[in-house]
C-alpha positions in Angstrom: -249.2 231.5 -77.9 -246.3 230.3 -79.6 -245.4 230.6 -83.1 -245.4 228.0 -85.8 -243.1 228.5 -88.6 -245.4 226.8 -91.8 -242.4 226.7 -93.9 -240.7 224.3 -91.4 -241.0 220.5 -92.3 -242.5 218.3 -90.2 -239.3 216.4 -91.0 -236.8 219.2 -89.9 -238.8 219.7 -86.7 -238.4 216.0 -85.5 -234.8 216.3 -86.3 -234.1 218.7 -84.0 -236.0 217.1 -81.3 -234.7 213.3 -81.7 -230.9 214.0 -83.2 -229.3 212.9 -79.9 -230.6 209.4 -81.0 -228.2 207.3 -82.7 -230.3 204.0 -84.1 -229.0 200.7 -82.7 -228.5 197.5 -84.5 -231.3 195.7 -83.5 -233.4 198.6 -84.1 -232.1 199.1 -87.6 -232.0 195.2 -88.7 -233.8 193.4 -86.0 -236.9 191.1 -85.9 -239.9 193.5 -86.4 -242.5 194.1 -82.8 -244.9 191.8 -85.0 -244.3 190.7 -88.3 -246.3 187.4 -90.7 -245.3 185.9 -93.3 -247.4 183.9 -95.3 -246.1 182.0 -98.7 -248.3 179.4 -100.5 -245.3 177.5 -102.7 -243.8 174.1 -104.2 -247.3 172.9 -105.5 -247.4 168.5 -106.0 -249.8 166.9 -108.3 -250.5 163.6 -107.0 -252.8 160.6 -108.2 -253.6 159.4 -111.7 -257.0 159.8 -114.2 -259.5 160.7 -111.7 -257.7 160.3 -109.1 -255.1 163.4 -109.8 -255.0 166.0 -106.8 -252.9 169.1 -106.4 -251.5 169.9 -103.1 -249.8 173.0 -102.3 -247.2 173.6 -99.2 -247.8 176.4 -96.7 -244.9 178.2 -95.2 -245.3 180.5 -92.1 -243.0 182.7 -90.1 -244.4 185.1 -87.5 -243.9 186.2 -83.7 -247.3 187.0 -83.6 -248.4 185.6 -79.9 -251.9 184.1 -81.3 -249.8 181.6 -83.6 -248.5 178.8 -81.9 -245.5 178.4 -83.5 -242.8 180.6 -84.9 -242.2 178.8 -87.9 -244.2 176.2 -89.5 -244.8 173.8 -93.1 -247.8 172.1 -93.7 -249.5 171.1 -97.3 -253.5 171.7 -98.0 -255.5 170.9 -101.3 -257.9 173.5 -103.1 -260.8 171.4 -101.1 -258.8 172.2 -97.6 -258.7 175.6 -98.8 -262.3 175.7 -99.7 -263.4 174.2 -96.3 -261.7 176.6 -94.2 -263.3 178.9 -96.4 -266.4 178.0 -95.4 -265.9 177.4 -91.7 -264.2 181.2 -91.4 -267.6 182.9 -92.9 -269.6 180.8 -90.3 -266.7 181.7 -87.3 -266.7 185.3 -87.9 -270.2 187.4 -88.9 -268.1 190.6 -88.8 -265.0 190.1 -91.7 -265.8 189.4 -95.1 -263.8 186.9 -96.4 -262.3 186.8 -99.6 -263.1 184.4 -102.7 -260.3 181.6 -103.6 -259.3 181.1 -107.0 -261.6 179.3 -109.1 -261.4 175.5 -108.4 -261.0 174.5 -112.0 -260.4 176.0 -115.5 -263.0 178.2 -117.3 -263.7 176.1 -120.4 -263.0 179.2 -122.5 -259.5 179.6 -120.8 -256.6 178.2 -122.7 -255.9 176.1 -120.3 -255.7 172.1 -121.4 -256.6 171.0 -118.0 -257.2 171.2 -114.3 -252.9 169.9 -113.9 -251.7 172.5 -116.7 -248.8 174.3 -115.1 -249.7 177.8 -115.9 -253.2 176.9 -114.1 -251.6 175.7 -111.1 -249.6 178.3 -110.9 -252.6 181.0 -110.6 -254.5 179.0 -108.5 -251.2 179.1 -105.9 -251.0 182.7 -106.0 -254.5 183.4 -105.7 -254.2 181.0 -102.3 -251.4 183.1 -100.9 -253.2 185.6 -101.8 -256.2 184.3 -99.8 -254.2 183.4 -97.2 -251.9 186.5 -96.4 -255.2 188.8 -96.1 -256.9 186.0 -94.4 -254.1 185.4 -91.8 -253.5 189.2 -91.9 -256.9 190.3 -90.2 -256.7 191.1 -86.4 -260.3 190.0 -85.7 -259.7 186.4 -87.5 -255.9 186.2 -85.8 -257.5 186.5 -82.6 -261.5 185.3 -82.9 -261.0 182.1 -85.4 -260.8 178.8 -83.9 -259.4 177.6 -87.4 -257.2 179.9 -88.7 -253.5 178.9 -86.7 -254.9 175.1 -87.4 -255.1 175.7 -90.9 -251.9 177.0 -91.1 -249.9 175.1 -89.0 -251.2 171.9 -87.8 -249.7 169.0 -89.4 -253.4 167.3 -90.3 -256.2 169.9 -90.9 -259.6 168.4 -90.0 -262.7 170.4 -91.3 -264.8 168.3 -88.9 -263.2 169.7 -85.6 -264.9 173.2 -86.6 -268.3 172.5 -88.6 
C-alpha cells in the first residue's frame, strides 16, 4: 500500500505531476468551452400620460449550441418580461422560476413615479437579474421553447407559446 504524505498539498502534488505543461495562449485568454452573457441595459421611456412605456434592451453573447445566435440585441417591456414569466412556469414543472421586480412603485417608496430614474434603474437590474439565472439554468437552456426567442428574436410574441 503506498504512502500518503498528509502534509503534502494537494496543490504541490499536481505540480509535480502536470509541470511539463506550459499553458498556451488560447488556453490562458481564449473564448471559454461555454460561456453566457446576459446584460439587461440602455432602458427608453416611450409614450406620453397614459400612454408612457419603458423598454429595456437585451444584450447576449454566448457559444452555447442551444442559442441560435452568438451575439444578439433585442428590446422587451416589463409586460414582455412578465409574459415569458408566465409561459416558463407553464413550460417547465421542474425549475422554479424567479420573481421579476415589482411592476410599479410601492406607494410608500420614495419614488415620484413609475418613469422616476432611480425606479427604472432597479427594475433593470432586477431583469438582468431575472434573466442571467433564467437563461443560466441547463433544464430551461435546453427544455424551453421560449427562452432563445425571448432573448433573441427581433419580435417576441407571447401567443406563439400560450
Amino acid at each position: 500500500m503506498p504512502t500518503v504524505n498528509p502534509f503534502t498539498s494537494f496543490e504541490d502534488s499536481s505540480k509535480s505531476k502536470h509541470s511539463n505543461h506550459k499553458q498556451t495562449f488560447d488556453e490562458l485568454y481564449g473564448e471559454p468551452e461555454n460561456f453566457l452573457e446576459i446584460e439587461v441595459k440602455n432602458p427608453r421611456t416611450h409614450g406620453t400620460g397614459n400612454n408612457m412605456y419603458t423598454d429595456y434592451e437585451i444584450v447576449c453573447r454566448t457559444n452555447i449550441p442551444a442559442f441560435k445566435k452568438k451575439y444578439s440585441r433585442v428590446r422587451r417591456r416589463y409586460s414582455d418580461f412578465d409574459s415569458f414569466r408566465k409561459i416558463l412556469e407553464l413550460e417547465s414543472s421542474r425549475v422554479v422560476i424567479p420573481r421579476l421586480p415589482e411592476k410599479s412603485i410601492n406607494f410608500l417608496s420614495f419614488h415620484s413615479n413609475n418613469f422616476d430614474d432611480e425606479f427604472i434603474e432597479e427594475r433593470r437590474k432586477g431583469l438582468e437579474k431575472f434573466l442571467i439565472v433564467v437563461a443560466g439554468h441547463p433544464l430551461l437552456q435546453t427544455g424551453s421553447k421560449s427562452l432563445i426567442n425571448f432573448i433573441q428574436d427581433d419580435v417576441w410574441d407571447k401567443n406563439k407559446f400560450i
